[in-house]
N, CA, C and O atoms as a GROMACS GRO file, in nm:
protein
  564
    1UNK      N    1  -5.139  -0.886  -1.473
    1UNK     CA    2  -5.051  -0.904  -1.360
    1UNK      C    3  -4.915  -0.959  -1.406
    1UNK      O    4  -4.807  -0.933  -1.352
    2UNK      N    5  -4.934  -1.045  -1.523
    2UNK     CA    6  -4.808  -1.075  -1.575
    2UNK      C    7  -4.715  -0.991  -1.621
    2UNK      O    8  -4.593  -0.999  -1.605
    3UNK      N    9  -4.776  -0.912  -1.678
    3UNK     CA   10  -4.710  -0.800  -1.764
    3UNK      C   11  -4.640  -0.704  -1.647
    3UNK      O   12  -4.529  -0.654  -1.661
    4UNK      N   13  -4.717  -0.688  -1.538
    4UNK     CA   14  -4.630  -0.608  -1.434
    4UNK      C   15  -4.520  -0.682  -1.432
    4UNK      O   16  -4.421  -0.672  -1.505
    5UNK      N   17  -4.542  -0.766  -1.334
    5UNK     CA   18  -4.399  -0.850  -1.296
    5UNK      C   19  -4.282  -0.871  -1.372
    5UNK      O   20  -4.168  -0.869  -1.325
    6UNK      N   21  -4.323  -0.904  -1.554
    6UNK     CA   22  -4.247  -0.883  -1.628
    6UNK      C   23  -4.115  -0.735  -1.643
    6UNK      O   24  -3.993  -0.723  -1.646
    7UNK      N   25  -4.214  -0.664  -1.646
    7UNK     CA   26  -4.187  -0.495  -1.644
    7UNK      C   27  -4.101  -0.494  -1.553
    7UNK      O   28  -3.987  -0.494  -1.600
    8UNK      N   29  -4.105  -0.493  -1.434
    8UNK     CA   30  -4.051  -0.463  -1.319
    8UNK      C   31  -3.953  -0.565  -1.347
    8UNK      O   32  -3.855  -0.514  -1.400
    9UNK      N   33  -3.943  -0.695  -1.331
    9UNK     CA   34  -3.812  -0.746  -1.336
    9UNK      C   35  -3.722  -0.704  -1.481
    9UNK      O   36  -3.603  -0.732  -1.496
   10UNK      N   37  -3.774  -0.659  -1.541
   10UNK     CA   38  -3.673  -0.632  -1.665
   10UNK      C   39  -3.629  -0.461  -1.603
   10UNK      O   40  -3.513  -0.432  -1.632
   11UNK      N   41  -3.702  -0.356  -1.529
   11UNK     CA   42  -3.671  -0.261  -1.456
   11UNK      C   43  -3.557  -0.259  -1.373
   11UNK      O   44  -3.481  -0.162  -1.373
   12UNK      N   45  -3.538  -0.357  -1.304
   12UNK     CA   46  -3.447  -0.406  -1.204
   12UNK      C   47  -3.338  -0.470  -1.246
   12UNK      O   48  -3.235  -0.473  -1.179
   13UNK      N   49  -3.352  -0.537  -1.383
   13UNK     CA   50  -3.250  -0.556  -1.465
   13UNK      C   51  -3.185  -0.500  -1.488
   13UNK      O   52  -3.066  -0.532  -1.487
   14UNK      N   53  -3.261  -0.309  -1.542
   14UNK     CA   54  -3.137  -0.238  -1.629
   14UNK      C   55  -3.100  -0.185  -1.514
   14UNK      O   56  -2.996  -0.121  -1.525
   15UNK      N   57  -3.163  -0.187  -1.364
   15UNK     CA   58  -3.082  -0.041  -1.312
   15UNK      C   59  -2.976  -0.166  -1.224
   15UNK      O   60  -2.893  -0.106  -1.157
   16UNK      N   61  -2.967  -0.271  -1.216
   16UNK     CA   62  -2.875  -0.294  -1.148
   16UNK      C   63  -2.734  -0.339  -1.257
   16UNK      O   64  -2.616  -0.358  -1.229
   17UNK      N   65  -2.810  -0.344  -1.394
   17UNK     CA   66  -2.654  -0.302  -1.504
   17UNK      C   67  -2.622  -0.184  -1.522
   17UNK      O   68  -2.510  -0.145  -1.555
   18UNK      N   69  -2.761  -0.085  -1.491
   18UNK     CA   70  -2.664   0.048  -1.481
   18UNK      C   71  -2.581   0.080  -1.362
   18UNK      O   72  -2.487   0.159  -1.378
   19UNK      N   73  -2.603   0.030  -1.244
   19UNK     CA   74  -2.549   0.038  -1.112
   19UNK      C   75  -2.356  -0.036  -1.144
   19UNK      O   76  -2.264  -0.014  -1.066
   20UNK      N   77  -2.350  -0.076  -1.209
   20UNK     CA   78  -2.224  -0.215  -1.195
   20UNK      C   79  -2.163  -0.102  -1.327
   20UNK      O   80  -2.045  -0.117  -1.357
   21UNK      N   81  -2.219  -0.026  -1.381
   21UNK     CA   82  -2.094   0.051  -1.484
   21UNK      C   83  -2.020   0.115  -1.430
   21UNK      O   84  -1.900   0.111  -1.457
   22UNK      N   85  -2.068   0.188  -1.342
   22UNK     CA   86  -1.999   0.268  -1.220
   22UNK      C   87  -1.923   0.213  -1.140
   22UNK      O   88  -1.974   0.139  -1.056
   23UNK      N   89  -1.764   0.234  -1.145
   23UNK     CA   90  -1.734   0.176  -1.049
   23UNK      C   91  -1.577   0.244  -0.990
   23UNK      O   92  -1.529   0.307  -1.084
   24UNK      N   93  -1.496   0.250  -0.881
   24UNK     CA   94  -1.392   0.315  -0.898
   24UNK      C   95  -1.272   0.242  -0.890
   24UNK      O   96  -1.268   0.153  -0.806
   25UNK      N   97  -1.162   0.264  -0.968
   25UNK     CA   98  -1.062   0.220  -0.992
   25UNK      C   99  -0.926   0.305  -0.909
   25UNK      O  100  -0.913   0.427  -0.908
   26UNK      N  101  -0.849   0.221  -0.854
   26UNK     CA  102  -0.733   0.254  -0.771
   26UNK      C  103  -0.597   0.234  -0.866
   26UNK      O  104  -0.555   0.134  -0.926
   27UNK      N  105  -0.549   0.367  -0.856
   27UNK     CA  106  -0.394   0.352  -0.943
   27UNK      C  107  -0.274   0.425  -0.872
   27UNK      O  108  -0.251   0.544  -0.849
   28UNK      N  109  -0.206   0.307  -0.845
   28UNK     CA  110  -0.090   0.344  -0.766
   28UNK      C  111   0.032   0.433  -0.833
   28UNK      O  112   0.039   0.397  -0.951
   29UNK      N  113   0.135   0.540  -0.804
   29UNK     CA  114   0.204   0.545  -0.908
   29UNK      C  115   0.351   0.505  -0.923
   29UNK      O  116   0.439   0.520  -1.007
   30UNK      N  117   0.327   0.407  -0.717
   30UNK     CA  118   0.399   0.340  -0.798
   30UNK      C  119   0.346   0.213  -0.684
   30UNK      O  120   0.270   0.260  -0.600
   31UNK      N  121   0.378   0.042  -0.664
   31UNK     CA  122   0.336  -0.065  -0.595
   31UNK      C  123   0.480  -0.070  -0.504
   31UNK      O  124   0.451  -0.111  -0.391
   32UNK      N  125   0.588  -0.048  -0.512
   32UNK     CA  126   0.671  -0.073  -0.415
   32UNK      C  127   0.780   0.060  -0.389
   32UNK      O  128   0.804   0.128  -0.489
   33UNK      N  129   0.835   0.093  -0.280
   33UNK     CA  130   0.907   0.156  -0.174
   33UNK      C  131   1.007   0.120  -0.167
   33UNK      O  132   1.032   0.035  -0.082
   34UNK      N  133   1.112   0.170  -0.258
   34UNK     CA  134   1.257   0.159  -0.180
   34UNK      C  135   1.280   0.238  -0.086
   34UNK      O  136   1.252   0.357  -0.098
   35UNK      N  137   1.324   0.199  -0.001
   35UNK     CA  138   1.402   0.280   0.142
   35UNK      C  139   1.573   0.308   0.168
   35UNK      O  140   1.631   0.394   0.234
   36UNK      N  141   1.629   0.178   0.072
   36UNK     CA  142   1.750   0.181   0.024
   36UNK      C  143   1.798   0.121   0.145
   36UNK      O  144   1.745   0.036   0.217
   37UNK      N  145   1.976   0.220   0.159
   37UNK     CA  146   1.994   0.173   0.304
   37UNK      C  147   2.006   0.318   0.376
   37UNK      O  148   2.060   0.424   0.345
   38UNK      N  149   1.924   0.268   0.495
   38UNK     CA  150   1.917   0.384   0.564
   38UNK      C  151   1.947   0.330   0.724
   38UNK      O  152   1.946   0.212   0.761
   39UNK      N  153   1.980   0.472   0.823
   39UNK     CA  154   2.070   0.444   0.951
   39UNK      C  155   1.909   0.403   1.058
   39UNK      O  156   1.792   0.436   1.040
   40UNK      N  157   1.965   0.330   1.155
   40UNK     CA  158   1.885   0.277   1.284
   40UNK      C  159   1.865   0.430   1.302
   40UNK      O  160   1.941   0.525   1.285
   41UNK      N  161   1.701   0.419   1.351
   41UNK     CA  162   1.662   0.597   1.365
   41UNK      C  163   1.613   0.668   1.316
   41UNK      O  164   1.546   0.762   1.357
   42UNK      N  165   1.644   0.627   1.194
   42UNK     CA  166   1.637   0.730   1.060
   42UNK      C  167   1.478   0.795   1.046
   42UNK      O  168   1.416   0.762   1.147
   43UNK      N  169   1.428   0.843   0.990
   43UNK     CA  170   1.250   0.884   0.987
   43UNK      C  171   1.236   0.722   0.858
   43UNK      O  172   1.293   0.690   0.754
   44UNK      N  173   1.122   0.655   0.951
   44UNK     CA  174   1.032   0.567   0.853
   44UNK      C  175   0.953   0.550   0.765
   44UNK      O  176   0.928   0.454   0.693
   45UNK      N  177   0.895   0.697   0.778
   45UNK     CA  178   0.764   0.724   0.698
   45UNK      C  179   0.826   0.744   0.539
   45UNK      O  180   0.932   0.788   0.495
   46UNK      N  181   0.702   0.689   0.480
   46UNK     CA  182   0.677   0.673   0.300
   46UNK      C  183   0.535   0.696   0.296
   46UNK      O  184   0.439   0.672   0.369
   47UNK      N  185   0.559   0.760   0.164
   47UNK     CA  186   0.384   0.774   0.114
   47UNK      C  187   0.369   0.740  -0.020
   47UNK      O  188   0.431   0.795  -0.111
   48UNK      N  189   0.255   0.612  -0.040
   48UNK     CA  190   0.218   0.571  -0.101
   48UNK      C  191   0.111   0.612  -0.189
   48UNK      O  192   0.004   0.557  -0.164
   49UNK      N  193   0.112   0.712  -0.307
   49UNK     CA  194   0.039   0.784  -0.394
   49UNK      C  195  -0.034   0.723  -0.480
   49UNK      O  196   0.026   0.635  -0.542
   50UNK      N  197  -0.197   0.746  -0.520
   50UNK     CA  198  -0.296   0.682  -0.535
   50UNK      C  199  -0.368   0.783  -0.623
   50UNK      O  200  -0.367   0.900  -0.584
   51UNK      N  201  -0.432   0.754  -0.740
   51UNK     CA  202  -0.560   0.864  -0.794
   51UNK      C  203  -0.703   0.736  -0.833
   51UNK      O  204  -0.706   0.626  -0.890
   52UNK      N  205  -0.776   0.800  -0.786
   52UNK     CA  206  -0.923   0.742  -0.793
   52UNK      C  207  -0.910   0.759  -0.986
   52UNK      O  208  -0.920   0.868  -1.043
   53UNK      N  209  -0.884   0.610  -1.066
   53UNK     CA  210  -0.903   0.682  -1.204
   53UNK      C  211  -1.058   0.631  -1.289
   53UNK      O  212  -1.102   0.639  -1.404
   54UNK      N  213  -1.107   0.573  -1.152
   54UNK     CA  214  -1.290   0.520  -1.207
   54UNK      C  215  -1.396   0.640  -1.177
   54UNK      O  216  -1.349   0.745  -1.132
   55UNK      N  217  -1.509   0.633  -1.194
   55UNK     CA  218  -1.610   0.726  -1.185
   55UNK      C  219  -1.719   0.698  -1.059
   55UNK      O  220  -1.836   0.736  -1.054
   56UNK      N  221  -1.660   0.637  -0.980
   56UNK     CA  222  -1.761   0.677  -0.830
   56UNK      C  223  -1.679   0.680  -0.750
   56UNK      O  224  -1.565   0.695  -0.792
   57UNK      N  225  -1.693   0.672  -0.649
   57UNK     CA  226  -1.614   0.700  -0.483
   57UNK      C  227  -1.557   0.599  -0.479
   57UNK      O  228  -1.610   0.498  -0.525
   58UNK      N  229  -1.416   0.596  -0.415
   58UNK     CA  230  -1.331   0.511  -0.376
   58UNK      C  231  -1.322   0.504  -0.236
   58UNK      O  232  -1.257   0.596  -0.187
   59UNK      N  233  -1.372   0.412  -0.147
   59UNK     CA  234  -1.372   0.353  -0.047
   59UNK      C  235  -1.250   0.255   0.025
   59UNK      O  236  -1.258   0.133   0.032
   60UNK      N  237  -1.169   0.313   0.062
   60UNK     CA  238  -1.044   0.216   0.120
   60UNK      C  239  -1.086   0.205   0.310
   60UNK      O  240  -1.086   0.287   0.402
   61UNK      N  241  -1.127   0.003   0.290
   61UNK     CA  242  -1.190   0.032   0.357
   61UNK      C  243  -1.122  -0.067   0.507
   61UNK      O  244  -1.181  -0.093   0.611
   62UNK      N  245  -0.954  -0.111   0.458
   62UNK     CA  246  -0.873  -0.191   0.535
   62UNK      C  247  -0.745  -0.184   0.465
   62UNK      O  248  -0.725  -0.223   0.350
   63UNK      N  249  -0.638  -0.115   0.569
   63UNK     CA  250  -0.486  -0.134   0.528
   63UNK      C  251  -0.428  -0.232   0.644
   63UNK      O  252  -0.450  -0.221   0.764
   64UNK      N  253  -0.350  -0.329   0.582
   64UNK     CA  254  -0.288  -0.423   0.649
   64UNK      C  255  -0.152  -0.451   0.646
   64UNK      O  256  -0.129  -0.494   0.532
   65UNK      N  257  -0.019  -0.449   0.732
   65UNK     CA  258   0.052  -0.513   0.683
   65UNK      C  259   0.128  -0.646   0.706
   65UNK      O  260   0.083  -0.720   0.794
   66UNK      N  261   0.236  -0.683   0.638
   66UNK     CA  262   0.271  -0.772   0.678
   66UNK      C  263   0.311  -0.838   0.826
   66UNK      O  264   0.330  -0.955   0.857
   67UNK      N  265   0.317  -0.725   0.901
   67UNK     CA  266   0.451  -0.739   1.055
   67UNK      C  267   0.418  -0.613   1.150
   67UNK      O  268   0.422  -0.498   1.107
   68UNK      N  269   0.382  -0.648   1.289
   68UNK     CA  270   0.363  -0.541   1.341
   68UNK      C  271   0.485  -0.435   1.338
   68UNK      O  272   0.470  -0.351   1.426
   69UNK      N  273   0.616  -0.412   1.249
   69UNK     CA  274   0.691  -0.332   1.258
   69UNK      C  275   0.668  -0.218   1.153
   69UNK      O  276   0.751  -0.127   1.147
   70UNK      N  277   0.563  -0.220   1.072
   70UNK     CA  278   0.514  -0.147   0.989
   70UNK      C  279   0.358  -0.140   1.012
   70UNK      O  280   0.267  -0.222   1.025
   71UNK      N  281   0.373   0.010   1.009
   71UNK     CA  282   0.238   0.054   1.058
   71UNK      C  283   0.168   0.149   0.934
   71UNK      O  284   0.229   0.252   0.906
   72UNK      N  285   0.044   0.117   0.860
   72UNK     CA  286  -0.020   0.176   0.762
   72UNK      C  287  -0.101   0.256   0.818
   72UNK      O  288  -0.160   0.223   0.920
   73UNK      N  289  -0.117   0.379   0.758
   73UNK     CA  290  -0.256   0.455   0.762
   73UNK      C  291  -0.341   0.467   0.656
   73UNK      O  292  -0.275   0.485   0.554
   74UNK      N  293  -0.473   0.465   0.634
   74UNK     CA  294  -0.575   0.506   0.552
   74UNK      C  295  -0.644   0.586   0.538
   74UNK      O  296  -0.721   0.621   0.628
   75UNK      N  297  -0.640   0.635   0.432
   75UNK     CA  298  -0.712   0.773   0.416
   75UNK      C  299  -0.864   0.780   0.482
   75UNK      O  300  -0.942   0.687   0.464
   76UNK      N  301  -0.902   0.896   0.556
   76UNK     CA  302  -1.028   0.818   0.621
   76UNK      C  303  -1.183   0.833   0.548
   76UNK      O  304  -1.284   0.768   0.575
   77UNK      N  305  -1.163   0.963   0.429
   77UNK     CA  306  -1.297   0.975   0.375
   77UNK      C  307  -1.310   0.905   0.245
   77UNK      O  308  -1.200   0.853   0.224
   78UNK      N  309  -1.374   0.884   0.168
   78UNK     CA  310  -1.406   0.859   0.000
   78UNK      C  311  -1.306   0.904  -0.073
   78UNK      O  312  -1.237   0.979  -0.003
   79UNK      N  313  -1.262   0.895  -0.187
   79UNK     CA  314  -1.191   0.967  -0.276
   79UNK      C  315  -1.279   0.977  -0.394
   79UNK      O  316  -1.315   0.872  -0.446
   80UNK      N  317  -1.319   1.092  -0.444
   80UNK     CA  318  -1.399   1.117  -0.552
   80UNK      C  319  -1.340   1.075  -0.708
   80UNK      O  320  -1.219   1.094  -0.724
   81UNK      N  321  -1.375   1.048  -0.761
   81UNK     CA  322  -1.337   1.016  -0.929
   81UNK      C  323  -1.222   1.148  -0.932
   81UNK      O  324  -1.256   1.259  -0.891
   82UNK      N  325  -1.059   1.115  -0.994
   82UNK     CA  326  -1.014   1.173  -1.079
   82UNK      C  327  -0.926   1.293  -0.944
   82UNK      O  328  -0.863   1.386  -0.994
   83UNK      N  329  -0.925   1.287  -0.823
   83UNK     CA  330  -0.878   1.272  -0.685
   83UNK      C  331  -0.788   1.204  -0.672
   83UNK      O  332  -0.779   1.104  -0.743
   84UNK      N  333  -0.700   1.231  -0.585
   84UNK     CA  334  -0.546   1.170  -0.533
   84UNK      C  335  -0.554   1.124  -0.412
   84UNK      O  336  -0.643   1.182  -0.349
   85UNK      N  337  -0.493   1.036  -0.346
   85UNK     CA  338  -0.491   1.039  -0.231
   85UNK      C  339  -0.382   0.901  -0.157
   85UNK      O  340  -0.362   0.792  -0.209
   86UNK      N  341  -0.355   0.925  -0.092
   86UNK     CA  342  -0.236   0.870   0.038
   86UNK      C  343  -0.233   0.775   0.081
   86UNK      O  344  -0.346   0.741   0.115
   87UNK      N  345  -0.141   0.684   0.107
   87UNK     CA  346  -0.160   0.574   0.194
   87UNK      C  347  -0.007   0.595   0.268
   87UNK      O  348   0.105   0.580   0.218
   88UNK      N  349  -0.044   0.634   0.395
   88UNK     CA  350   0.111   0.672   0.474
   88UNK      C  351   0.142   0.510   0.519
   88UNK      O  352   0.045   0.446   0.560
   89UNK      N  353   0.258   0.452   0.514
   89UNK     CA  354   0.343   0.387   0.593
   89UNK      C  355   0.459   0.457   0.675
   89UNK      O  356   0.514   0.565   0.653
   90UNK      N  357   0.478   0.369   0.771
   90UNK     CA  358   0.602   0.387   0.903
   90UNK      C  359   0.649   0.247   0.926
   90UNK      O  360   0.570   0.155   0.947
   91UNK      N  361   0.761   0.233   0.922
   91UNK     CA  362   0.836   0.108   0.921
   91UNK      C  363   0.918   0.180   1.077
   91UNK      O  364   0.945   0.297   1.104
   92UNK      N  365   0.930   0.101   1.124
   92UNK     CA  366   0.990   0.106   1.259
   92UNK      C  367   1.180   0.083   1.264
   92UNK      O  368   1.252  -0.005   1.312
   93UNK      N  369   1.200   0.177   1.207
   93UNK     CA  370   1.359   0.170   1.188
   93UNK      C  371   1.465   0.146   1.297
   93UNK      O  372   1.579   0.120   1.258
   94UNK      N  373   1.447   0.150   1.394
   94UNK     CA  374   1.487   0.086   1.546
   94UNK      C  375   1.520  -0.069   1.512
   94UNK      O  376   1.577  -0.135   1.598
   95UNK      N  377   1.486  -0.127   1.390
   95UNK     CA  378   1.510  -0.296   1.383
   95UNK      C  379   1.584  -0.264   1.243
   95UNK      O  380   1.556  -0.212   1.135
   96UNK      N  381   1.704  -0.329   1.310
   96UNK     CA  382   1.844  -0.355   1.221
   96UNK      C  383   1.834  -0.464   1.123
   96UNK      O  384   1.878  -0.574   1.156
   97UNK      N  385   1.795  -0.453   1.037
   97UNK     CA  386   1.804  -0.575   0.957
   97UNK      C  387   1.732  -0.559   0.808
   97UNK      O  388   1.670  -0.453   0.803
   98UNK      N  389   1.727  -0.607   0.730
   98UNK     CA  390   1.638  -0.566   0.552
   98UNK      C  391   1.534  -0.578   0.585
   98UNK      O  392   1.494  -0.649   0.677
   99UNK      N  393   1.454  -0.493   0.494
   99UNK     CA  394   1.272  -0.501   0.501
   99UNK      C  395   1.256  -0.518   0.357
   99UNK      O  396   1.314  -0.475   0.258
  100UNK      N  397   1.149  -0.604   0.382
  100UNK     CA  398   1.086  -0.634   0.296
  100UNK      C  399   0.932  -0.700   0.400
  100UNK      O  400   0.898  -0.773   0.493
  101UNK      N  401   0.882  -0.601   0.286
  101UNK     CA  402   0.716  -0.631   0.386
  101UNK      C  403   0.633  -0.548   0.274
  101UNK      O  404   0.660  -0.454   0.200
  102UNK      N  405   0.505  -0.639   0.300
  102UNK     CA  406   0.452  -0.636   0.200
  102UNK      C  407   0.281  -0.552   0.305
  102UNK      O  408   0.244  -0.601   0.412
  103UNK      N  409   0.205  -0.422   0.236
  103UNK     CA  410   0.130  -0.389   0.273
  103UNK      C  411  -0.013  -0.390   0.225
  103UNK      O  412  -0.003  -0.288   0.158
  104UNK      N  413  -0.149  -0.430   0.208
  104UNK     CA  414  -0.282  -0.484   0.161
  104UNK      C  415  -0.375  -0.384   0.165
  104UNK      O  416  -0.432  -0.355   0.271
  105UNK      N  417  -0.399  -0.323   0.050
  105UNK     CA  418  -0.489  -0.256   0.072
  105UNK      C  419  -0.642  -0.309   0.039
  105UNK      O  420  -0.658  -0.362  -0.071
  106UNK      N  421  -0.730  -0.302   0.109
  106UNK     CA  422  -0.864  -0.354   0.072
  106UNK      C  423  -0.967  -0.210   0.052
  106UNK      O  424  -0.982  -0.108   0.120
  107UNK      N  425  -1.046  -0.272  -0.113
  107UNK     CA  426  -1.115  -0.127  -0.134
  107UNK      C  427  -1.243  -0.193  -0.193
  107UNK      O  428  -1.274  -0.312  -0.199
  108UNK      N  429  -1.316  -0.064  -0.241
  108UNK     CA  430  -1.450  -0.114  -0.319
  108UNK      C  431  -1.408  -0.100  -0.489
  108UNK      O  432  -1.494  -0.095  -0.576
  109UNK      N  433  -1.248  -0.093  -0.520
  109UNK     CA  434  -1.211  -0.081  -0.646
  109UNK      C  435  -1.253  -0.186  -0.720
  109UNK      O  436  -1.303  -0.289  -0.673
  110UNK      N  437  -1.233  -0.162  -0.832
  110UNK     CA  438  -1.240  -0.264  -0.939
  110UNK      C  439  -1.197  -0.415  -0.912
  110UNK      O  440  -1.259  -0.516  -0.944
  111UNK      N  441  -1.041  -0.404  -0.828
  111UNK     CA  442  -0.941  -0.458  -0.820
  111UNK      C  443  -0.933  -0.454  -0.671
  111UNK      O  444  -0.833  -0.403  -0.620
  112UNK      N  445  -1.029  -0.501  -0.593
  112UNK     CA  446  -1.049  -0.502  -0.448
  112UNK      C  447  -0.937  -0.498  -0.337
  112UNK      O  448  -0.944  -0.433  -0.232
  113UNK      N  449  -0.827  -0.583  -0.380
  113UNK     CA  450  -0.704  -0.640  -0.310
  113UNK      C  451  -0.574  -0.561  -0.412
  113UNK      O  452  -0.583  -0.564  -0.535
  114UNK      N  453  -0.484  -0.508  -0.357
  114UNK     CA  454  -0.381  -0.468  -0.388
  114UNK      C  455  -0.302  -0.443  -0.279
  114UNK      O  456  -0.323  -0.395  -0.167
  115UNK      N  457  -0.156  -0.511  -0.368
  115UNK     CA  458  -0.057  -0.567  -0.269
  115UNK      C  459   0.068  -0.456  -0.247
  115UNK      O  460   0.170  -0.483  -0.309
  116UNK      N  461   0.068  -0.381  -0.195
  116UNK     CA  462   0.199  -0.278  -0.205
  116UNK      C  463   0.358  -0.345  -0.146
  116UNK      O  464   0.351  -0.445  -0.074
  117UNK      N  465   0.465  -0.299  -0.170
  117UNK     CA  466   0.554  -0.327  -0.076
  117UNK      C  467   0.646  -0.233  -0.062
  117UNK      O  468   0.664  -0.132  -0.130
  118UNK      N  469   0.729  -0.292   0.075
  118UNK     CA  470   0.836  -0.199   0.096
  118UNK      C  471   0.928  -0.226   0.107
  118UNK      O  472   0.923  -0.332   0.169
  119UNK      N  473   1.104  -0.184   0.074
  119UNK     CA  474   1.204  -0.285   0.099
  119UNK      C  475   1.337  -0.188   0.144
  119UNK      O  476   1.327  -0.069   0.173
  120UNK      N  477   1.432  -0.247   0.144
  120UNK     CA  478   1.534  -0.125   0.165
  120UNK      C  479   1.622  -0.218   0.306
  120UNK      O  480   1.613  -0.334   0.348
  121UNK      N  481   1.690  -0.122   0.338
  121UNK     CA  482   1.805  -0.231   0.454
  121UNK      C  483   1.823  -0.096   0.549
  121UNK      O  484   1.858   0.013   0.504
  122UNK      N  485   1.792  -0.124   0.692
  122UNK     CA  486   1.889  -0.053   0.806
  122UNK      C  487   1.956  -0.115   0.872
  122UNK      O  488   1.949  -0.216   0.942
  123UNK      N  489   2.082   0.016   0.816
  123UNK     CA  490   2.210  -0.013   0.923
  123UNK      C  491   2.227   0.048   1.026
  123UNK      O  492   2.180   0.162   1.039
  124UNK      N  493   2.304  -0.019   1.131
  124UNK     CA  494   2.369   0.048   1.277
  124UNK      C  495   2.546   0.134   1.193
  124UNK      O  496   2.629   0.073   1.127
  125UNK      N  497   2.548   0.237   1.219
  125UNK     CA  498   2.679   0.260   1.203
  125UNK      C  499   2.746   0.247   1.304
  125UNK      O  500   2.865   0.223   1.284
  126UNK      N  501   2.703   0.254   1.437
  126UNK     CA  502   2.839   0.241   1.529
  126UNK      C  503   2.846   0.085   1.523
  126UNK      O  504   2.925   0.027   1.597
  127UNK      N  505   2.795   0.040   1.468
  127UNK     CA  506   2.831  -0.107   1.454
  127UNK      C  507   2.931  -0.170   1.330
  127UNK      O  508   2.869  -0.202   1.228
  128UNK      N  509   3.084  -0.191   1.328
  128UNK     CA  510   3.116  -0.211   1.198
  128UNK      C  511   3.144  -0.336   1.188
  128UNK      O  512   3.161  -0.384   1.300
  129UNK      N  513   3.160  -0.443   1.069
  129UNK     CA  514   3.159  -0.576   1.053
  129UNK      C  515   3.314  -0.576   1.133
  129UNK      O  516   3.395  -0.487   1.158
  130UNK      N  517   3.312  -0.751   1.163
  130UNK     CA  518   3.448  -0.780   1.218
  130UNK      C  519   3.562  -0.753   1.121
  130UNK      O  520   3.672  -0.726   1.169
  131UNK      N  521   3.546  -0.757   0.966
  131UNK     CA  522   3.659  -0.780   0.887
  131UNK      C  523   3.658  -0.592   0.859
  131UNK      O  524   3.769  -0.557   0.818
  132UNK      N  525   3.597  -0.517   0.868
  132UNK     CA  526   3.631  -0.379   0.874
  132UNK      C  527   3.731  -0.361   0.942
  132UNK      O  528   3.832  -0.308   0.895
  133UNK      N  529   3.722  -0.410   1.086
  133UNK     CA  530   3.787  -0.377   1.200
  133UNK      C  531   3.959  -0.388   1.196
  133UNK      O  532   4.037  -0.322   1.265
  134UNK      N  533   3.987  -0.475   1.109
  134UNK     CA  534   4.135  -0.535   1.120
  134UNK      C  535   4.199  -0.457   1.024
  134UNK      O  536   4.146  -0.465   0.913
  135UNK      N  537   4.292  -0.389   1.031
  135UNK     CA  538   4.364  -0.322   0.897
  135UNK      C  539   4.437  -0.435   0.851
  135UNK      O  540   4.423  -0.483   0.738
  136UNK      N  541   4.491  -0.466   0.909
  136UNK     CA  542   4.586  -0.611   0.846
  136UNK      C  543   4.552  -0.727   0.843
  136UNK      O  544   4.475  -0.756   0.934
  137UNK      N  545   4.590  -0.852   0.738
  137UNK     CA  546   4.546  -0.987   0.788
  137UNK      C  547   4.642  -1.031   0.891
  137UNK      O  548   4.749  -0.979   0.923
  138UNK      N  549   4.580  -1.142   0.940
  138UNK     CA  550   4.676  -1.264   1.048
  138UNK      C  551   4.803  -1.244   0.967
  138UNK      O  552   4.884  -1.163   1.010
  139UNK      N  553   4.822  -1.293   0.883
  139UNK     CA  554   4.961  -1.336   0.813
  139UNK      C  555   5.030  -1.224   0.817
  139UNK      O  556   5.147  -1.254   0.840
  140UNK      N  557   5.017  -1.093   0.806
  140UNK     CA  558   5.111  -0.938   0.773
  140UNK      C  559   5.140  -0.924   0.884
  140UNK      O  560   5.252  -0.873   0.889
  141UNK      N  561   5.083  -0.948   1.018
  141UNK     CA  562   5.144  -0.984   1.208
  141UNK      C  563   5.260  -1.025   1.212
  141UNK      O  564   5.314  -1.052   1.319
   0.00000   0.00000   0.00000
């Protein structure tokens, strides 16, 4: 009876070290999004490019971001070993001001947590600074 129990736990040993070799790895090609400067309006969307470079299924299984003004999507099935795949953002370009926001992807990767970002500045053009406005200074009056 000993000898079973032995057996079997040393059984359960190898298959759950063979289970943990397998595993899939997420590779971005690239972690951050310039947007540059772009006009109030403008299209928001970026896509964030990904290849499964481990040997089982890649499971992305929560995208988050920083600010409800950026909105992530996730790919919705597995990504197989050696497979590409997407992570769409939309930044809500209607808000005048620099971005910088940072987006979370949660997976069954190697590397569970990975932090993407996005940055870049929108401008209003019918809006021009006050010192645009003046061709001359006070003093040339």
């Amino acid at each position: 009876m000993k000898h079973l129990v032995v057996v079997f736990f040393i059984g359960l040993l190898s298959f759950s070290v063979n289970a943990q070799e397998k595993v899939a790895k997420i590779e971005f090609k690239t972690d951050t999004i310039d947007y540059g400067i772009i006009e109030k309006g403008a299209d928001g969307v970026r896509v964030f490019e990904f290849t499964n470079t481990g040997d089982a299924p890649l499971i992305i299984s929560k995208v988050n971001s920083s600010c409800g003004c950026t909105v992530p999507k996730k790919p919705e099935g597995p990504i197989q070993p050696g497979e590409t795949g997407q992570i769409e953002v939309k930044y809500d370009t209607n808000r005048v001001n620099p971005i910088r926001k940072t987006i979370t992807v949660i997976s069954n990767a190697d590397t569970p947590t990975v932090a993407l970002k996005i940055k870049g500045e929108v401008i209003d053009p019918s809006k021009t600074s006050v010192l645009e406005k003046k061709s001359e200074s006070v003093m040339e009056q």
